[in-house]
C-alpha positions, 0 to 999 in steps of 0.5 A, a space after each residue: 876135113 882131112 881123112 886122117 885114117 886115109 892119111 895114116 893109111 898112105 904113110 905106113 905105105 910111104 914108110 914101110 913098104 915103097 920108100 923109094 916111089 916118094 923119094 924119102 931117104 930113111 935112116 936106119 932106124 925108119 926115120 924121116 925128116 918131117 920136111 922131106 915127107 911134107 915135100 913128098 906127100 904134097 905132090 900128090 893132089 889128095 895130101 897137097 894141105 896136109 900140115 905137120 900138125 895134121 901129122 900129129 892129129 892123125 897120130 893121137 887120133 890111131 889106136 894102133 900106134 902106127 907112127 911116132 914123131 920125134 924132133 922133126 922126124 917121122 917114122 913107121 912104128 912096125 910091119 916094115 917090108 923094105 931093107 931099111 939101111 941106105 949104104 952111102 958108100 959109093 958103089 958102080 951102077 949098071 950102065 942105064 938107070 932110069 928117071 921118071 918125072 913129070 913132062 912139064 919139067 923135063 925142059 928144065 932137067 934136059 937143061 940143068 940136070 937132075 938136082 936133088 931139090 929138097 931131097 938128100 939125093 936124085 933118086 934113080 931106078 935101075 928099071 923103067 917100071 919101077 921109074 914109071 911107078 915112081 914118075 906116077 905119083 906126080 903125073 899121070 903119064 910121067 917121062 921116063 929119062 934114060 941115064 947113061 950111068 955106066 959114062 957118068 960113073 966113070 967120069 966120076 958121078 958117084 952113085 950110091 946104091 940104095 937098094 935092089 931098085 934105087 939108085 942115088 946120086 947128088 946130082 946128075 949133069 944133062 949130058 948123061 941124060 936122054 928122053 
């Protein structure tokens, strides 16, 4: 039987306060894709069944209303402590950004790069705790990549800034990235 209070709990986190440590991309009303959420929330072994359904029950089952779901998508109803607003105006990065993922796939991005998966974007972080915090959620001890932003900006990457800590691209090719 699912925690839904837990459950609730985790979400008002996820969309009010640390977006970014799930990689979700808000508009600016608070809104997610429920698929992009469920992708999110089902790499962390506690929510891995969670359903949208769930989503629904854990809604109707709160009193205080925390959430709302409207054609496909999900948001925090209030008590947001993020800048919600995303620019996706192209903007030039510091010269390192850091990425932290599980060590089982790093073969594969020192390959083929970092790809967006079922995200909008690659999600980067401007320092190496907030990308550990990030790397965390999927791995215990995640490996942090160090992007050369500055040389791939100049090539012509666009990054967009998504706020004081995040950085997105839509994908990042391996030669920019190190261990």
């Amino acid at each position: 039987m699912m925690d839904l209070m837990k459950l609730s709990k985790e979400l008002s986190y996820a969309l009010r306060h640390a977006p970014w440590e799930y990689e979700l991309e808000l508009d600016e009303e608070g809104w997610v894709e429920i698929s992009q959420l469920l992708v999110a929330l089902h790499e962390s072994p506690q929510w891995k069944e969670v359903t949208e359904p769930d989503l629904e029950q854990m809604i109707e089952a709160s009193e205080k209303k925390r959430h709302e779901i409207r054609s496909g998508r999900i948001r925090a109803l209030y008590g947001h402590s993020t800048p919600q607003k995303v620019s996706k105006k192209p903007a030039d990065p510091p010269e390192t950004l850091y990425h932290g993922t599980p060590a089982r796939v790093v073969a594969s991005i020192m390959e083929q790069g970092l790809q967006p998966r079922q995200r909008q974007y690659v999600h980067l972080s401007a320092d190496m705790n907030t990308a550990e915090q990030v790397g965390r959620r999927r791995d215990d001890q995640p490996v942090i990549l160090k992007i050369n932003a500055a040389l791939a900006a100049k090539d012509g990457i666009l990054f967009y800034h998504g706020n004081e800590n995040i950085w997105l691209a839509d994908h990042i090719p391996a030669r920019y990235i190190h261990r």
